[in-house]
NUSE-156905 format. One record per residue: residue number from 0; x, y, z of N, C-alpha, C, O, CB in turn. Coordinates in steps of 0.1 Angstrom, whole numbers. Glycine has a CB too. Layout:
# NUSE-156905
<n->NUM n_px->X n_py->Y n_pz->Z ca_px->X ca_py->Y ca_pz->Z c_px->X c_py->Y c_pz->Z o_px->X o_py->Y o_pz->Z cb_px->X cb_py->Y cb_pz->Z>
...
This chain:
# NUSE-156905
<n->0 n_px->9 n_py->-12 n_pz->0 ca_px->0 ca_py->0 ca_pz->0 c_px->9 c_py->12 c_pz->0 o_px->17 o_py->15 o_pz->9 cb_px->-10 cb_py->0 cb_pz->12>
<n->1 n_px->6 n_py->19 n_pz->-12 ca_px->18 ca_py->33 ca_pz->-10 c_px->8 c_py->43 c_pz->-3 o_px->-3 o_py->45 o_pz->-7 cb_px->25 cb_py->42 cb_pz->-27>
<n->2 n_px->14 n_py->49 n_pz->7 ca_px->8 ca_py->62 ca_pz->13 c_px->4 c_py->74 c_pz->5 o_px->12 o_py->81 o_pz->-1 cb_px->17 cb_py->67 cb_pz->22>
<n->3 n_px->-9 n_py->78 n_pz->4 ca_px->-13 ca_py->91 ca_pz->-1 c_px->-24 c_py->83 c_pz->-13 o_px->-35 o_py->88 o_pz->-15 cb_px->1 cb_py->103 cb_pz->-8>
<n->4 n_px->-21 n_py->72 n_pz->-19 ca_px->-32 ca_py->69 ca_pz->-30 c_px->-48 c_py->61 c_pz->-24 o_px->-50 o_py->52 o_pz->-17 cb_px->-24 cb_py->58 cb_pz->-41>
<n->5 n_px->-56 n_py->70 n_pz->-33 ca_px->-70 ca_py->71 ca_pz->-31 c_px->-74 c_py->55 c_pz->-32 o_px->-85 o_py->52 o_pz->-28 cb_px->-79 cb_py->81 cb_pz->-42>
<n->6 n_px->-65 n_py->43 n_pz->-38 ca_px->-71 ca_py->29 ca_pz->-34 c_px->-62 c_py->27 c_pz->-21 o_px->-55 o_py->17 o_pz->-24 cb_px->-69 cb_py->15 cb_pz->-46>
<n->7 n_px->-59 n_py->31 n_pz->-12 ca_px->-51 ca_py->26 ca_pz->-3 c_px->-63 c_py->26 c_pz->11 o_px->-64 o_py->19 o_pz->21 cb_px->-36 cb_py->36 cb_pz->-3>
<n->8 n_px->-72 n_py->38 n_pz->6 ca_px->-82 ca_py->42 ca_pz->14 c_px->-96 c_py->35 c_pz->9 o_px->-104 o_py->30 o_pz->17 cb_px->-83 cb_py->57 cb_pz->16>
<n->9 n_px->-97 n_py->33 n_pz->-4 ca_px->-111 ca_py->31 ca_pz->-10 c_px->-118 c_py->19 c_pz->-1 o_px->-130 o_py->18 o_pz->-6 cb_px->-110 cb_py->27 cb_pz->-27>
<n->10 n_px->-115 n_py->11 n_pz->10 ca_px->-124 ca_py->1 ca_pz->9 c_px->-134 c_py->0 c_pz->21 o_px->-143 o_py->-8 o_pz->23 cb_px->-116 cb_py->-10 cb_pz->8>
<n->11 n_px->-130 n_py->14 n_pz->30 ca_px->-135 ca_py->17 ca_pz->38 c_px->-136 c_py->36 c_pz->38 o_px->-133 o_py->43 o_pz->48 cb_px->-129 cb_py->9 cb_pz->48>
<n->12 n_px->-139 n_py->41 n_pz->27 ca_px->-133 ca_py->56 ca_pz->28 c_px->-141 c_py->66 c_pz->38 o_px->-136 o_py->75 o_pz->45 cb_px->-133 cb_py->64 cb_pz->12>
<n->13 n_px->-157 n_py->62 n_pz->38 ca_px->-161 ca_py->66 ca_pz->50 c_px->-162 c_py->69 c_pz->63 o_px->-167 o_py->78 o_pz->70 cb_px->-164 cb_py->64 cb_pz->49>
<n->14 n_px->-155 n_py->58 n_pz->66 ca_px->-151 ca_py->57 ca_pz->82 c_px->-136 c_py->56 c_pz->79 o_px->-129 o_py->50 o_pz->71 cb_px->-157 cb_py->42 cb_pz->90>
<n->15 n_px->-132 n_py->64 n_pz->92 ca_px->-115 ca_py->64 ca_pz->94 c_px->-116 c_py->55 c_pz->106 o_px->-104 o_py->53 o_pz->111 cb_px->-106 cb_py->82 cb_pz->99>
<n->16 n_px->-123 n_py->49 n_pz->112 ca_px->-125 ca_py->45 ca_pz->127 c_px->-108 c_py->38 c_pz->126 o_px->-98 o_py->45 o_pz->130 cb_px->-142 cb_py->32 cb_pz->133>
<n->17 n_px->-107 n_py->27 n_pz->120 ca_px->-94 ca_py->19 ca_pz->120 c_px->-83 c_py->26 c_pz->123 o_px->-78 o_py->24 o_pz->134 cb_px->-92 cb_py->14 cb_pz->108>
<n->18 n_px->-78 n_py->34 n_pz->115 ca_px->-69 ca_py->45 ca_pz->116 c_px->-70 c_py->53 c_pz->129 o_px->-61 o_py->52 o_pz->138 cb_px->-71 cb_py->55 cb_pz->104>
<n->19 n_px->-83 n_py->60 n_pz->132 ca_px->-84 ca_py->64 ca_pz->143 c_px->-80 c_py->56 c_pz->155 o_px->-74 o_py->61 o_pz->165 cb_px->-94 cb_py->67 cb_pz->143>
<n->20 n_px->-84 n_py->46 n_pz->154 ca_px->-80 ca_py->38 ca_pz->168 c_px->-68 c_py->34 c_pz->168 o_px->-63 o_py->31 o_pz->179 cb_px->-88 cb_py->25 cb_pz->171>
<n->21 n_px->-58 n_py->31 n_pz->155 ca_px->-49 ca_py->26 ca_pz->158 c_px->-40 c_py->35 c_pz->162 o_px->-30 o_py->31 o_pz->167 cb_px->-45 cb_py->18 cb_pz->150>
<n->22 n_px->-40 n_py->50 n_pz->161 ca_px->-33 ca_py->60 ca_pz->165 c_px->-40 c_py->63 c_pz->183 o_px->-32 o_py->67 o_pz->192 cb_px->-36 cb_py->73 cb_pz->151>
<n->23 n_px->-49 n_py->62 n_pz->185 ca_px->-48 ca_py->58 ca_pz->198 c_px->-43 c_py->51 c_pz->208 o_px->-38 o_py->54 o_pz->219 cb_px->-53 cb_py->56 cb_pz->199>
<n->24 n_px->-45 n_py->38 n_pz->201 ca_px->-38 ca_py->28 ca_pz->208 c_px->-24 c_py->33 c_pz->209 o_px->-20 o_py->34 o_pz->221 cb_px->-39 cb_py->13 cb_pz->201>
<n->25 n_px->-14 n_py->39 n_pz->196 ca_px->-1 ca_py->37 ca_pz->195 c_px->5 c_py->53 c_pz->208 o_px->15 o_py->54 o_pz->215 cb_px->4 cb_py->37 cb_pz->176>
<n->26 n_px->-6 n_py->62 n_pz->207 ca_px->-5 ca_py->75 ca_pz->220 c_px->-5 c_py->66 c_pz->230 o_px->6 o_py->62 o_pz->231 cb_px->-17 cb_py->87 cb_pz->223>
<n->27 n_px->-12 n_py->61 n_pz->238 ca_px->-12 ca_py->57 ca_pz->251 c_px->1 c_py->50 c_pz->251 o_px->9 o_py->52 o_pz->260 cb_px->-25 cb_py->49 cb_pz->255>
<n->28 n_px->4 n_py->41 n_pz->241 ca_px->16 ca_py->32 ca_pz->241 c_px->29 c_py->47 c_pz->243 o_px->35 o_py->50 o_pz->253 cb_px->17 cb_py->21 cb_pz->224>
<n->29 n_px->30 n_py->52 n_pz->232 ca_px->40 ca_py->63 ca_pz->238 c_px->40 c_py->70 c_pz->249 o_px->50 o_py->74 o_pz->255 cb_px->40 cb_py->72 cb_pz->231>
<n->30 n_px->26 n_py->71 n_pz->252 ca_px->24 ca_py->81 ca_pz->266 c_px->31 c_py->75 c_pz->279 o_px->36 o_py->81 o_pz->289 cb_px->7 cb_py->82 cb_pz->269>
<n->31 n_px->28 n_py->59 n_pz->275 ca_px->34 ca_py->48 ca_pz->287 c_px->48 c_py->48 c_pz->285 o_px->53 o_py->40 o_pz->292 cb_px->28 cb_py->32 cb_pz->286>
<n->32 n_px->56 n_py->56 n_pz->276 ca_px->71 ca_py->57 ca_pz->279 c_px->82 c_py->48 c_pz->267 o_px->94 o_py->46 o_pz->266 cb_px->72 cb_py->50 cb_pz->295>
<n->33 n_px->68 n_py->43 n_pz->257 ca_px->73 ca_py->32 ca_pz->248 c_px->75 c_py->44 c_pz->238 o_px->66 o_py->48 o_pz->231 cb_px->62 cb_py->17 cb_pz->244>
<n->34 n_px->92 n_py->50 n_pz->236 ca_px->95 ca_py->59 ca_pz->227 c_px->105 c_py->51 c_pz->212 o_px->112 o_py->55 o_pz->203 cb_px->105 cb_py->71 cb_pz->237>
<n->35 n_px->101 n_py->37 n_pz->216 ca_px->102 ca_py->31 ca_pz->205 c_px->96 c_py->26 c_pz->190 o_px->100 o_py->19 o_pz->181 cb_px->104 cb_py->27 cb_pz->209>
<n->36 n_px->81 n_py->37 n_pz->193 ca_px->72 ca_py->35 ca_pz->185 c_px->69 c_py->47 c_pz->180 o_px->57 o_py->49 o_pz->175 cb_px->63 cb_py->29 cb_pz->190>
<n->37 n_px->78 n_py->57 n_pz->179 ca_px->78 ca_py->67 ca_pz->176 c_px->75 c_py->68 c_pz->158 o_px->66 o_py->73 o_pz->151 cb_px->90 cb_py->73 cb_pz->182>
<n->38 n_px->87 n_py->61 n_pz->155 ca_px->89 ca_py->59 ca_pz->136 c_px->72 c_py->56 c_pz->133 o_px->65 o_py->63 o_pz->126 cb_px->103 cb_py->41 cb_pz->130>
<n->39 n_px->69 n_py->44 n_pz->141 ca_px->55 ca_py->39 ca_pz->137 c_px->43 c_py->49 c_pz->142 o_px->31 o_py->50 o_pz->138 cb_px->52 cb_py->25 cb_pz->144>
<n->40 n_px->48 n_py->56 n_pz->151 ca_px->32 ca_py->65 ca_pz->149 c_px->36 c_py->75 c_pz->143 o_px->26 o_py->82 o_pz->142 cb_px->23 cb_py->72 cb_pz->162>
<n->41 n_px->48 n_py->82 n_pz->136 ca_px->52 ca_py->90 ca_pz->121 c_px->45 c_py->85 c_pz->110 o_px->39 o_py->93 o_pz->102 cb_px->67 cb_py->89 cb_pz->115>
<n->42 n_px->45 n_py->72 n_pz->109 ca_px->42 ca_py->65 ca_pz->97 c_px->29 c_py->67 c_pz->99 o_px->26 o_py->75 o_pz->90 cb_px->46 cb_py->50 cb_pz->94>
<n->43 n_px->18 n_py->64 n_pz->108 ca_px->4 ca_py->62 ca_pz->111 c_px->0 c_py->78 c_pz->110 o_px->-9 o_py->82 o_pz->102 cb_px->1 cb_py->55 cb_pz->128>
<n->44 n_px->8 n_py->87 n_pz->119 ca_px->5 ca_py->104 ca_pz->111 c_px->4 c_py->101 c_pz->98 o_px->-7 o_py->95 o_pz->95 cb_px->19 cb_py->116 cb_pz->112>
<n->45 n_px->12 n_py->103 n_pz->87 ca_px->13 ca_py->104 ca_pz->72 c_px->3 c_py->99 c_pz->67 o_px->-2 o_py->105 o_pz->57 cb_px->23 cb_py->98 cb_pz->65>
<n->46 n_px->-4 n_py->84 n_pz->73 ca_px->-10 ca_py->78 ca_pz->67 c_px->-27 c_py->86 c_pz->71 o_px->-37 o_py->87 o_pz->64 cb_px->-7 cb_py->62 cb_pz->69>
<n->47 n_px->-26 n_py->90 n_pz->83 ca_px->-39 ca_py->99 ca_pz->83 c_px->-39 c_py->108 c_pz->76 o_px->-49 o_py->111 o_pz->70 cb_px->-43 cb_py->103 cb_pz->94>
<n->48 n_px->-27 n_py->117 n_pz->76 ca_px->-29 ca_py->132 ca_pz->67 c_px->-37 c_py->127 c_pz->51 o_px->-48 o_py->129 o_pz->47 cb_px->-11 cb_py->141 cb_pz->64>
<n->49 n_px->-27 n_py->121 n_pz->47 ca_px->-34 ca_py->112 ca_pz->33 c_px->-46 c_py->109 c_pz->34 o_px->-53 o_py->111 o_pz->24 cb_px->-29 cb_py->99 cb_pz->30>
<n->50 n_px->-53 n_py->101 n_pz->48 ca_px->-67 ca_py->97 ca_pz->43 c_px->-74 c_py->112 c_pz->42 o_px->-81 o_py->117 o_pz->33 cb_px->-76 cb_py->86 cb_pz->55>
<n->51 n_px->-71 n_py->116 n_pz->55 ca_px->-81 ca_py->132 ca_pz->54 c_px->-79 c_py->141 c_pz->40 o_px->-89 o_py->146 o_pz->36 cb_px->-75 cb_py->144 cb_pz->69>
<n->52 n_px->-72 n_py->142 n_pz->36 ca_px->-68 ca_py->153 ca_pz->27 c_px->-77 c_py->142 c_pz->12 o_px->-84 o_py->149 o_pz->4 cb_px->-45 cb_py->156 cb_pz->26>
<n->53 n_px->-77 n_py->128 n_pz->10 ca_px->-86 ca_py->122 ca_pz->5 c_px->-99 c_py->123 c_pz->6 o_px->-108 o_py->125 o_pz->-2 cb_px->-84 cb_py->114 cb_pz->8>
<n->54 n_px->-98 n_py->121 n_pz->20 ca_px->-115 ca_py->120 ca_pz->22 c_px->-120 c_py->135 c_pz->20 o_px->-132 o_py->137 o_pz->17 cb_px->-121 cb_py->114 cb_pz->38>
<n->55 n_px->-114 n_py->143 n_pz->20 ca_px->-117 ca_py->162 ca_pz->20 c_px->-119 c_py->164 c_pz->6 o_px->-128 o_py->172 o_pz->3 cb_px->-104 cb_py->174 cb_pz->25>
<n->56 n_px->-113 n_py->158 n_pz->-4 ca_px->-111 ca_py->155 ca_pz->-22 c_px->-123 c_py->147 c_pz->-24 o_px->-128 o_py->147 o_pz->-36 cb_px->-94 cb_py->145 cb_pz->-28>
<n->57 n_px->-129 n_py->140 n_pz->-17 ca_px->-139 ca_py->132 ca_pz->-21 c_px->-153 c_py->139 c_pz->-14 o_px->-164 o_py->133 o_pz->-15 cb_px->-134 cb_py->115 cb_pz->-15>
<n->58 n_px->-151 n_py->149 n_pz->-8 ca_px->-162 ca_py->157 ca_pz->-3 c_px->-164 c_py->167 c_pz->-10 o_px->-175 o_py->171 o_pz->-12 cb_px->-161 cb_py->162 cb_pz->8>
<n->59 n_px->-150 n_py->171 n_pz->-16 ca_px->-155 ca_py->181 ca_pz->-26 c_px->-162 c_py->178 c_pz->-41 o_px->-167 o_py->187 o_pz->-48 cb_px->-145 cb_py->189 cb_pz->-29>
<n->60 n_px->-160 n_py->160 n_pz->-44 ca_px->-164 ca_py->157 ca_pz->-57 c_px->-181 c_py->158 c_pz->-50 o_px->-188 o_py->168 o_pz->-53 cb_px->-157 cb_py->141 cb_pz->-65>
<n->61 n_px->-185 n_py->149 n_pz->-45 ca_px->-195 ca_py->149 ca_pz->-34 c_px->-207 c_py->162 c_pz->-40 o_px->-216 o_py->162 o_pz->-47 cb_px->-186 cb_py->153 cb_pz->-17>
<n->62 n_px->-200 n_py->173 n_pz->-33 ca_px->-207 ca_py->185 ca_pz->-39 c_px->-207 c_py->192 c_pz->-49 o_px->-215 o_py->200 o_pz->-52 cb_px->-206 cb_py->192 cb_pz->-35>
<n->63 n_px->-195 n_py->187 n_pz->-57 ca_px->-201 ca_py->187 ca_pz->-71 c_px->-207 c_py->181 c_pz->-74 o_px->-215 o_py->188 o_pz->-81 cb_px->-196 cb_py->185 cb_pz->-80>
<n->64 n_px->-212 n_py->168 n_pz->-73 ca_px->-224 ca_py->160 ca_pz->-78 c_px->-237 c_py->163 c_pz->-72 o_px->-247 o_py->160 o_pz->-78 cb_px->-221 cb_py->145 cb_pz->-75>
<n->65 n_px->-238 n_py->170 n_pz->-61 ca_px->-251 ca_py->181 ca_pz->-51 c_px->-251 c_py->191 c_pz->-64 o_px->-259 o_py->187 o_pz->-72 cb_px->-246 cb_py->190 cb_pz->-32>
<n->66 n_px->-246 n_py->200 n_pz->-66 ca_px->-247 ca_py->211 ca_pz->-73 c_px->-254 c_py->205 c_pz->-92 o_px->-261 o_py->210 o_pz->-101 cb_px->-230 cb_py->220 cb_pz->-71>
<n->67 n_px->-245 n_py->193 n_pz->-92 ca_px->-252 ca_py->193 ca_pz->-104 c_px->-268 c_py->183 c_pz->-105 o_px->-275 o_py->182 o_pz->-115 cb_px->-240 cb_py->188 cb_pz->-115>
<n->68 n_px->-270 n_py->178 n_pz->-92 ca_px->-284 ca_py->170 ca_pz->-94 c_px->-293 c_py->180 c_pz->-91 o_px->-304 o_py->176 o_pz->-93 cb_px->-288 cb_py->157 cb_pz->-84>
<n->69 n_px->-292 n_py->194 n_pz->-87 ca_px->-298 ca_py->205 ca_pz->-79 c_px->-300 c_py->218 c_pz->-95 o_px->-304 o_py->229 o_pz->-95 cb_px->-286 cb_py->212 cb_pz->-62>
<n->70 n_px->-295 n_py->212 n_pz->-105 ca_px->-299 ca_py->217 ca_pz->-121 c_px->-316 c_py->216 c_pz->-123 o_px->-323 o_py->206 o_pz->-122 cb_px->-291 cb_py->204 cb_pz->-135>
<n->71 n_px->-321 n_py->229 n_pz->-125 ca_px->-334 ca_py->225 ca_pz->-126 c_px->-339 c_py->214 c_pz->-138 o_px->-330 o_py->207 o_pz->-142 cb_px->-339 cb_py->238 cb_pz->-128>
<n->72 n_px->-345 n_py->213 n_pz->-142 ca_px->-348 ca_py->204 ca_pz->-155 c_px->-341 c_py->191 c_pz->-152 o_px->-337 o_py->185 o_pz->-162 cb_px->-343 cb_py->210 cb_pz->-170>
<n->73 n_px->-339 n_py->186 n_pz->-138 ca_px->-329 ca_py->175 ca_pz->-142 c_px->-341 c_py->165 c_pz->-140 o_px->-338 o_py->154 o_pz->-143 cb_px->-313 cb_py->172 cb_pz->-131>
<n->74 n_px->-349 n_py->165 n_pz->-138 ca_px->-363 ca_py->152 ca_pz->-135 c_px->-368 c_py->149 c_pz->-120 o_px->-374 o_py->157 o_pz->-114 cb_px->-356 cb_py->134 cb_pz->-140>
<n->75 n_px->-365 n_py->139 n_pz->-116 ca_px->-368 ca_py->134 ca_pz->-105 c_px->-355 c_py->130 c_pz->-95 o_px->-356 o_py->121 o_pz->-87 cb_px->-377 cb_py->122 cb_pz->-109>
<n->76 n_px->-346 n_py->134 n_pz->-94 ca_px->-339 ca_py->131 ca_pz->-90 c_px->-339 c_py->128 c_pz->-69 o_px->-328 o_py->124 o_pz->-64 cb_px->-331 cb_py->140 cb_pz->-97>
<n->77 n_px->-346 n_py->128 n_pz->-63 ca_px->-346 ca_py->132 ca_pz->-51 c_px->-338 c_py->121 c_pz->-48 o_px->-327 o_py->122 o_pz->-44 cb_px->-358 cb_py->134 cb_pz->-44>
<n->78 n_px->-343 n_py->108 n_pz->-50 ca_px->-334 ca_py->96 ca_pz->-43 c_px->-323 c_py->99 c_pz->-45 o_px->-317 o_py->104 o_pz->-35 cb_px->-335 cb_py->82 cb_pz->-49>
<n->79 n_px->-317 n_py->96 n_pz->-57 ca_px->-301 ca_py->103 ca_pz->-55 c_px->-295 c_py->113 c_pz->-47 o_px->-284 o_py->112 o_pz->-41 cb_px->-299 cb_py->108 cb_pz->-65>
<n->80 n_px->-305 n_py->125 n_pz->-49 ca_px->-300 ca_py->136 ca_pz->-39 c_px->-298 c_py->128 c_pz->-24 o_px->-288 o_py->127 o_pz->-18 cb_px->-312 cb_py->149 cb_pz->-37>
<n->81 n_px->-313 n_py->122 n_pz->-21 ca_px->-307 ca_py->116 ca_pz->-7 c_px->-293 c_py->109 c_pz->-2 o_px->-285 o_py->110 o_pz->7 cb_px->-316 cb_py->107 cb_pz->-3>
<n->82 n_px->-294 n_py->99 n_pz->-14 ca_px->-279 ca_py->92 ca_pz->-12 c_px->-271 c_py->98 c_pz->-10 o_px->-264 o_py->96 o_pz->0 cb_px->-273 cb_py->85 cb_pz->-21>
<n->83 n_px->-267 n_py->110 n_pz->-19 ca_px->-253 ca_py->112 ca_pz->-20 c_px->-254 c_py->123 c_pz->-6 o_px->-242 o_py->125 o_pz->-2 cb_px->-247 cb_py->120 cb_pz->-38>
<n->84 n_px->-265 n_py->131 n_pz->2 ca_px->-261 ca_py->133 ca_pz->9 c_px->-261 c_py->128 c_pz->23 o_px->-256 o_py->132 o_pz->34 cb_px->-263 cb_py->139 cb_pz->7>
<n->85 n_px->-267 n_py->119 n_pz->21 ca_px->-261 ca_py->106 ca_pz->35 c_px->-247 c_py->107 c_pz->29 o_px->-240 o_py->116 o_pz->35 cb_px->-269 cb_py->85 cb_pz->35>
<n->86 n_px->-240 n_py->100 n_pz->22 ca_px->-229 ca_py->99 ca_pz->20 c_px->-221 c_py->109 c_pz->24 o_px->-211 o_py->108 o_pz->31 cb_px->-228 cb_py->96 cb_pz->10>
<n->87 n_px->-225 n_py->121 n_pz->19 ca_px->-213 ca_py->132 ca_pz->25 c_px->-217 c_py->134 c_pz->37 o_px->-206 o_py->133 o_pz->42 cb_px->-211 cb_py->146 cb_pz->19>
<n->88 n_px->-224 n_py->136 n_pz->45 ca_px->-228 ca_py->137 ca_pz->58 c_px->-215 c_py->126 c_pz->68 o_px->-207 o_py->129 o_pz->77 cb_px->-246 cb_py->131 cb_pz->58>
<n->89 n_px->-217 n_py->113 n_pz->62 ca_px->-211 ca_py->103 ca_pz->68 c_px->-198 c_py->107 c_pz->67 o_px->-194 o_py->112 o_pz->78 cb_px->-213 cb_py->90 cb_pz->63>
<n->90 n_px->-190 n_py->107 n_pz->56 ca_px->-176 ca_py->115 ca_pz->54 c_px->-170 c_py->122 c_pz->56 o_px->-158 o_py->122 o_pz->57 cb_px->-174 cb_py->119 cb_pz->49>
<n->91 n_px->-181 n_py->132 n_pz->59 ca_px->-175 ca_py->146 ca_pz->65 c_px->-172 c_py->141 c_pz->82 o_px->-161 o_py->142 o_pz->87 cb_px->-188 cb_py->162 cb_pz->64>
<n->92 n_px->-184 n_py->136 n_pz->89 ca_px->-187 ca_py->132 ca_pz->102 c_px->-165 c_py->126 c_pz->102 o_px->-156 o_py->129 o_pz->110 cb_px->-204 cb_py->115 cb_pz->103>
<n->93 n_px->-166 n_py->118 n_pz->90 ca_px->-154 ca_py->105 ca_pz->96 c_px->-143 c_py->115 c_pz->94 o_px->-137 o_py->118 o_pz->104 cb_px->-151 cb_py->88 cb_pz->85>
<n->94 n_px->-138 n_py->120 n_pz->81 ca_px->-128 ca_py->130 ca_pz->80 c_px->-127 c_py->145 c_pz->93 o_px->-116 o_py->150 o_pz->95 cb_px->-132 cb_py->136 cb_pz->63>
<n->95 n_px->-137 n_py->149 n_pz->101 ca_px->-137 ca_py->156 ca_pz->112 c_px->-133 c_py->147 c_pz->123 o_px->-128 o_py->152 o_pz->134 cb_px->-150 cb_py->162 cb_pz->114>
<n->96 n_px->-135 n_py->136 n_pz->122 ca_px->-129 ca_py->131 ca_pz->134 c_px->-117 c_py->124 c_pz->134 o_px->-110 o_py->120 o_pz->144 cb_px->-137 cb_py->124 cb_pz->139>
<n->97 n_px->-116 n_py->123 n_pz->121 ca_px->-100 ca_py->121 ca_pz->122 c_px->-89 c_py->134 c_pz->121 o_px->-77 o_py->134 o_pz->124 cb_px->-97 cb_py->112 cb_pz->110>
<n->98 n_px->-93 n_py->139 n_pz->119 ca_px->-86 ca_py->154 ca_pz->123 c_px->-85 c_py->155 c_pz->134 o_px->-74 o_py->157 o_pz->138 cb_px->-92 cb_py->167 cb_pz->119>
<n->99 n_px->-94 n_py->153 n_pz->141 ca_px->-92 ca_py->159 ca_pz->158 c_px->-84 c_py->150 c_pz->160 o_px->-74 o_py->154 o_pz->166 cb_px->-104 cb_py->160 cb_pz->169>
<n->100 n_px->-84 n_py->137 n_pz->158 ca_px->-77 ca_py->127 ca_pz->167 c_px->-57 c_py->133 c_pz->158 o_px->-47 o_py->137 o_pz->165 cb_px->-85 cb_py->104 cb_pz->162>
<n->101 n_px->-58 n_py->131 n_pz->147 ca_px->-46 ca_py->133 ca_pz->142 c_px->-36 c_py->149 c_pz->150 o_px->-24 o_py->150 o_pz->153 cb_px->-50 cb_py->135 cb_pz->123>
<n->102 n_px->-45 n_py->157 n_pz->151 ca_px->-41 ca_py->170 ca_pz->160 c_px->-40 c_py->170 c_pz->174 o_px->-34 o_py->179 o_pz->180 cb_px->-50 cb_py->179 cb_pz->158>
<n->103 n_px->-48 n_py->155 n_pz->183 ca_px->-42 ca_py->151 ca_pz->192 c_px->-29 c_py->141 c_pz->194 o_px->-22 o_py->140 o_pz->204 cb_px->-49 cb_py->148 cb_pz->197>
<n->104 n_px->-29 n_py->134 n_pz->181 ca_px->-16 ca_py->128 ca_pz->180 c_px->-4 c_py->133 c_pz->175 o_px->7 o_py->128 o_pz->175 cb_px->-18 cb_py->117 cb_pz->175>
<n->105 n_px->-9 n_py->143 n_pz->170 ca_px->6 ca_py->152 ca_pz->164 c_px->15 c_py->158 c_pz->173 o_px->28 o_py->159 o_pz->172 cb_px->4 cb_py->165 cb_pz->155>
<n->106 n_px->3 n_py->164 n_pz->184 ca_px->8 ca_py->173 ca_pz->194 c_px->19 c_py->162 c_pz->206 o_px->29 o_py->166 o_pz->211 cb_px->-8 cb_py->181 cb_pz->203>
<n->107 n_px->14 n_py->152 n_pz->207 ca_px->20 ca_py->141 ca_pz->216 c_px->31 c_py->137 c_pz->209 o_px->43 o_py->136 o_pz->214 cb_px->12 cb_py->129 cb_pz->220>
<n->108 n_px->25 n_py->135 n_pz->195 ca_px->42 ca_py->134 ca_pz->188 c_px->57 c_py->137 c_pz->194 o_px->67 o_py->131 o_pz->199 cb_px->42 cb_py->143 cb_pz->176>
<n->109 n_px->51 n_py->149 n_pz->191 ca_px->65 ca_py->161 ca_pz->193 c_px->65 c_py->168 c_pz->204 o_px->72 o_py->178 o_pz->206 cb_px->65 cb_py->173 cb_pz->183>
<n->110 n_px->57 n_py->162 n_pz->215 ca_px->58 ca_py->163 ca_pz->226 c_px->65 c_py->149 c_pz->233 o_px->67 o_py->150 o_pz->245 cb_px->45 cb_py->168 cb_pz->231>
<n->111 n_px->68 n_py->137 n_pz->228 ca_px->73 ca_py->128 ca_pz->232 c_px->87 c_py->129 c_pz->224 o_px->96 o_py->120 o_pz->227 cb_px->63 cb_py->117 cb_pz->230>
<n->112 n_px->90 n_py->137 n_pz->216 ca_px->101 ca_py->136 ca_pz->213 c_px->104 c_py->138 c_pz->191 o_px->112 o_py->142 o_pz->182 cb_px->104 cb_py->122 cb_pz->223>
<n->113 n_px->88 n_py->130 n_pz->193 ca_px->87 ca_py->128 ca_pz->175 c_px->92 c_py->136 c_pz->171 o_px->92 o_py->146 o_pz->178 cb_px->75 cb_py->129 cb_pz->167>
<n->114 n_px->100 n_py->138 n_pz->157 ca_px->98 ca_py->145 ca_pz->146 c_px->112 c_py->154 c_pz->151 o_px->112 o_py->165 o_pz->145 cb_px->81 cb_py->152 cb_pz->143>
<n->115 n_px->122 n_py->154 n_pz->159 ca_px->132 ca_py->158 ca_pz->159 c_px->142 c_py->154 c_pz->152 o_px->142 o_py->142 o_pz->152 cb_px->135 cb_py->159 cb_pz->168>
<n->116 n_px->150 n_py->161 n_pz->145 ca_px->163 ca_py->155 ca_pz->139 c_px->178 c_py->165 c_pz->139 o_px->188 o_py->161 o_pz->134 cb_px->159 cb_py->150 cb_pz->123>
């Protein structure tokens, strides 16, 4: 899996929960003094910035596809409309919460020592 490409995320892109938790788990592990897991929660950063900055690219196609079912003359479209905004609703929900968590794990980062050289 290379970091930053949109199939690396596609199979769950809605939910970050995975990501989210495993960057939890790996804080408390640093928090507990294990500064040997530093490299690996760098790597787990990168790999969230990538999903979010993804999933934010996939919110904005999102509303392009809102703006263009919202063309007058387009027919009946409502079902669609509903889908696609459950869908961004859900997305947005997952990409906001992986932000917060990534901005709590950044800060511990480099408060444990991360990202010095």
């Amino acid at each position: 899996m290379r970091v930053g490409t949109p199939s690396a995320y596609r199979a769950d892109m809605d939910s970050h929960a995975d990501l989210i938790e495993r960057m939890a788990a790996l804080r408390v592990r640093v928090a507990g003094g294990d500064r040997s897991l530093l490299g690996e929660m760098e790597k787990t950063l990168t790999q969230g910035y990538a999903a979010a900055l993804w999933g934010e690219a996939q919110l904005a196609r999102l509303e392009e596809r809102l703006e263009r079912i919202l063309v007058p003359g387009g027919g009946s479209r409502a079902d669609h409309y509903d889908a696609v905004t459950r869908r961004h609703r859900a997305l947005e929900a997952s990409v906001a919460a992986l932000r917060s968590e990534l901005a709590t794990a950044y800060a511990e980062f480099v408060a444990s020592g991360g990202g010095a050289r």
